[in-house]
C-alpha positions in Angstrom: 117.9 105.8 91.4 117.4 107.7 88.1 119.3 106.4 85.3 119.6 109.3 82.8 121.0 106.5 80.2 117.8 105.0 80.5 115.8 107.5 79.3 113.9 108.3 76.3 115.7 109.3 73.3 115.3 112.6 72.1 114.2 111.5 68.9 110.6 109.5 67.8 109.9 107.5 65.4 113.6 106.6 64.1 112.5 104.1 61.3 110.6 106.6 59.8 113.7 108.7 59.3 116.1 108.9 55.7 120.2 107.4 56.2 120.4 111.1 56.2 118.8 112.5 58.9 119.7 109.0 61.1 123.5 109.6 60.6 123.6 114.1 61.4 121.0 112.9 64.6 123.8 110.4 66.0 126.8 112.6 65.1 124.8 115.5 66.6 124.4 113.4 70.0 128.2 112.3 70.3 129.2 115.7 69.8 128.0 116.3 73.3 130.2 113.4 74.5 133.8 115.2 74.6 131.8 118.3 76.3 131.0 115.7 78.8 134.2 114.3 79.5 135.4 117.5 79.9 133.0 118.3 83.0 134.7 115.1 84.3 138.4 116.2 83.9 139.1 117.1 87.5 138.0 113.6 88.6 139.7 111.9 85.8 143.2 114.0 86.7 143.0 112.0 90.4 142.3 108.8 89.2 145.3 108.8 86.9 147.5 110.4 89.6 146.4 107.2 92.2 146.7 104.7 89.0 150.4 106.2 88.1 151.4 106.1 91.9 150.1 102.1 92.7 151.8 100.9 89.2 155.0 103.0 90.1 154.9 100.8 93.6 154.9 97.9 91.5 151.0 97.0 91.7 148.5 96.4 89.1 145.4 97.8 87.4 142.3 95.7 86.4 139.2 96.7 84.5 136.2 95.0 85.8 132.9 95.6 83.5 129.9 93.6 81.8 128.8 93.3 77.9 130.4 96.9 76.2 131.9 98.2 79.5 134.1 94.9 79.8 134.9 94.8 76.7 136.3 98.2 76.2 138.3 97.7 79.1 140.1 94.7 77.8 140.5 96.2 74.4 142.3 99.0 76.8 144.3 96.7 78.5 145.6 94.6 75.1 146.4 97.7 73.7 148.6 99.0 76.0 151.9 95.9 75.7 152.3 96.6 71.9 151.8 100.7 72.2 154.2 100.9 75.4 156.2 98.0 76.0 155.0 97.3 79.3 154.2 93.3 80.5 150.6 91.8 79.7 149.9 91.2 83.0 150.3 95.1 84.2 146.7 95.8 82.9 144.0 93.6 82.7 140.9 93.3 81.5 137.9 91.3 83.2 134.2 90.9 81.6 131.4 89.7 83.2 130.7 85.4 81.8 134.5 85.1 81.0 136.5 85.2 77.8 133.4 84.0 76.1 131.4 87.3 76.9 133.7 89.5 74.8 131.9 87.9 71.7 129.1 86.8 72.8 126.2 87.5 75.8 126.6 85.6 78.9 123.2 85.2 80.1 122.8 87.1 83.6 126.6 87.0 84.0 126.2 90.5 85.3 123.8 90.1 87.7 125.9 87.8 89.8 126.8 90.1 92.7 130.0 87.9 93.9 130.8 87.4 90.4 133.3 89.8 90.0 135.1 89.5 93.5 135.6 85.9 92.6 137.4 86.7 88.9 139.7 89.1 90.7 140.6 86.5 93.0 141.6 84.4 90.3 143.8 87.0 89.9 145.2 86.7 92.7 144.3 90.3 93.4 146.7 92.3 96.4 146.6 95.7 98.5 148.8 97.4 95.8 146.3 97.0 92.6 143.7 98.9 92.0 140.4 97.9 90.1 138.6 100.6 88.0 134.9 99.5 87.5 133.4 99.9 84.2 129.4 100.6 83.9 127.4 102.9 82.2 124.2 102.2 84.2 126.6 102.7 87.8 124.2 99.8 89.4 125.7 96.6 87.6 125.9 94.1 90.4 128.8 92.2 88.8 131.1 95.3 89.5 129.2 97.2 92.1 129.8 93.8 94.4 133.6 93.8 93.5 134.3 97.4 93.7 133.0 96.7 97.2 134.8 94.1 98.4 137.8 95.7 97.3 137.6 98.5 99.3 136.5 96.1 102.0 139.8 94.5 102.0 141.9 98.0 101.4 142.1 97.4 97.6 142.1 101.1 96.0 139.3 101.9 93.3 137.7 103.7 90.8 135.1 103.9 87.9 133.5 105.2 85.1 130.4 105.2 84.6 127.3 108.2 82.8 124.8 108.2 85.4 125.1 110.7 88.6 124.6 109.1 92.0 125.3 106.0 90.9 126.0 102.8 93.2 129.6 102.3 91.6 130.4 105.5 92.3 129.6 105.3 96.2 132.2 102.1 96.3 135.0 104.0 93.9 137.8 106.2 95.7 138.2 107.6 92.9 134.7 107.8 90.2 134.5 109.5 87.2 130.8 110.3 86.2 130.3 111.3 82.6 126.6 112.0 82.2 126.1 111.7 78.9 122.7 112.1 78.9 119.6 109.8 76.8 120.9 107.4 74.2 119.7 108.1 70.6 118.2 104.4 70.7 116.5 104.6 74.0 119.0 102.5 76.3 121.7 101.9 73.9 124.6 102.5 76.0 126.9 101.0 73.7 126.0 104.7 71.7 127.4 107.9 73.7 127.8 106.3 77.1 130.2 104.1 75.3 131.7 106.5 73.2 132.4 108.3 76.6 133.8 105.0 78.8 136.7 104.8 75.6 137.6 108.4 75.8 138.1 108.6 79.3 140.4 104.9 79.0 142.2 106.8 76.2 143.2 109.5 79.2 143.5 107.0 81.8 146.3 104.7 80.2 147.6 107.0 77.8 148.3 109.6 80.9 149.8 106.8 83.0 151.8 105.7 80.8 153.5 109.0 80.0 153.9 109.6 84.2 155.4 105.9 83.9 158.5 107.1 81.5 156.9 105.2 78.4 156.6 108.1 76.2 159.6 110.1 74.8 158.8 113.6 73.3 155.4 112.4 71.7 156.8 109.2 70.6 156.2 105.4 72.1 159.6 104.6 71.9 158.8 101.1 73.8 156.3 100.2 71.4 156.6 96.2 70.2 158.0 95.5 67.0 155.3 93.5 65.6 154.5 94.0 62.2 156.2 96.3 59.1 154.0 99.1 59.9 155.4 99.8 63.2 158.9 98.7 62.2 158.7 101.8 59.9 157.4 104.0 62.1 160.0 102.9 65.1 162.6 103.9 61.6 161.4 107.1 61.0 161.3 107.9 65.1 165.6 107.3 65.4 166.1 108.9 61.9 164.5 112.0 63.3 166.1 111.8 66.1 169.6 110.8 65.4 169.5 112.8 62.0 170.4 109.6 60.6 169.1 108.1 57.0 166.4 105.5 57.5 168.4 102.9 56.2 171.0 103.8 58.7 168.0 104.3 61.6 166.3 100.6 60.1 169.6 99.1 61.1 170.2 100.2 64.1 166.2 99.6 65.2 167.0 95.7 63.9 169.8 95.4 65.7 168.7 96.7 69.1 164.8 95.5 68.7 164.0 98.7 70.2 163.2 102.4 69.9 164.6 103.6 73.2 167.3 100.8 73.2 168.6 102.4 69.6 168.2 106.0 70.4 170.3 105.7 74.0 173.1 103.8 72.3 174.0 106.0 69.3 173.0 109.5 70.5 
């Protein structure tokens, strides 16, 4: 297989060029990367759809990558309880060598083929989750093994990964390729590929969660209270939409601990 994310740069001789020219050559590269993810958009509308319809039955989703693939998918997953209000164990993340991997490199923790079937398990993993593989080359074994004993055992899948014709894809109901083509460092998927793999997470969750009743207007009305910052903001949402003052729209956020909760009682 031909992995386009392993091919050479476009550039030569990179420590030979000025901060200046470095920085307008990367930003010129991930400029293509939103061109990219829009190719994909079609594939990315379906695997929302079949996310939003398993979590609506009352099923999970889990994000299964290795080294920057892994970890964007549990920064993903941690991101969604305080931005929507939904339970920590609704999305998960799972990286390749465990906990420890999303600071530091587990040797050849992604090459172990039964590596990733194994975590799920631990998860206790049923018919009515679905796993969404992470990987940029499409042929780690970690998540290519896992995507396919999941559909081995009627377990509903999908990916994203920036290389056409890639294994993951072949074991993924649902794939999203985002060919994003050479890396400015030759190899450096954490560059563009990655870039690409948070984009299409941003859609993925922030789509579901809108199909799931978690947005109101434009607003996260079930976001957590958890620090001043949001406390203000969750203020200024009722006092816009109750017409209130904000000390008037503070009080009534403190006393129901909620956006929604505040807005449904004093409408």
């Amino acid at each position: 297989m031909q992995k386009i994310t392993e091919e050479p740069s476009r550039y030569r001789h990179l420590e030979k060029m000025d901060t200046a020219s470095l920085l307008r050559n990367i930003n010129q590269e991930d400029q293509q990367v939103a061109l990219a993810v829009q190719t994909a958009l079609p594939s990315i509308e379906k695997l929302v759809d079949a996310v939003a319809d398993k979590l609506l039955a009352g099923g999970r989703l889990f994000y299964l990558g290795a080294g920057t693939s892994g970890r964007l998918g549990i920064l993903d997953a941690s991101e969604c309880p305080p931005t929507f209000g939904v339970p920590h164990g609704l999305i998960i993340g799972i990286i390749a060598g465990g906990d420890t991997a999303i600071r530091k490199a587990v040797e050849h923790a992604e090459d172990d083929a039964e590596g990733g079937w194994r975590d799920l398990q631990s998860m206790n993993i049923q018919a009515q989750d679905f796993v969404v593989g992470i990987a940029a080359s499409g042929t780690t074994p970690y998540v290519v093994g896992a995507l396919e004993r999941c559909r081995n055992t009627g377990i509903s899948t999908g990916c994203i990964t920036c290389n056409p014709d890639a294994p993951v894809a072949a074991h993924a109901d649902f794939p999203v390729v985002v060919v994003t083509g050479p890396e400015f460092v030759t190899g450096s998927t954490r560059m563009k590929a990655g870039t690409a793999q948070k984009m299409v997470l941003n859609m993925l969750t922030t789509a579901v969660m809108i199909k799931l009743g978690r947005v109101e207007d434009n607003r996260m009305v079930d976001m957590q209270l958890t620090n001043n910052k949001l406390i203000e903001r969750g203020t200024a949402m009722i006092s816009q939409t109750l017409g209130v003052n904000s000390d008037t729209a503070r009080q009534y956020l403190l006393e129901e601990k909620s956006v929604r909760k505040a807005i449904e009682k004093y409408r």
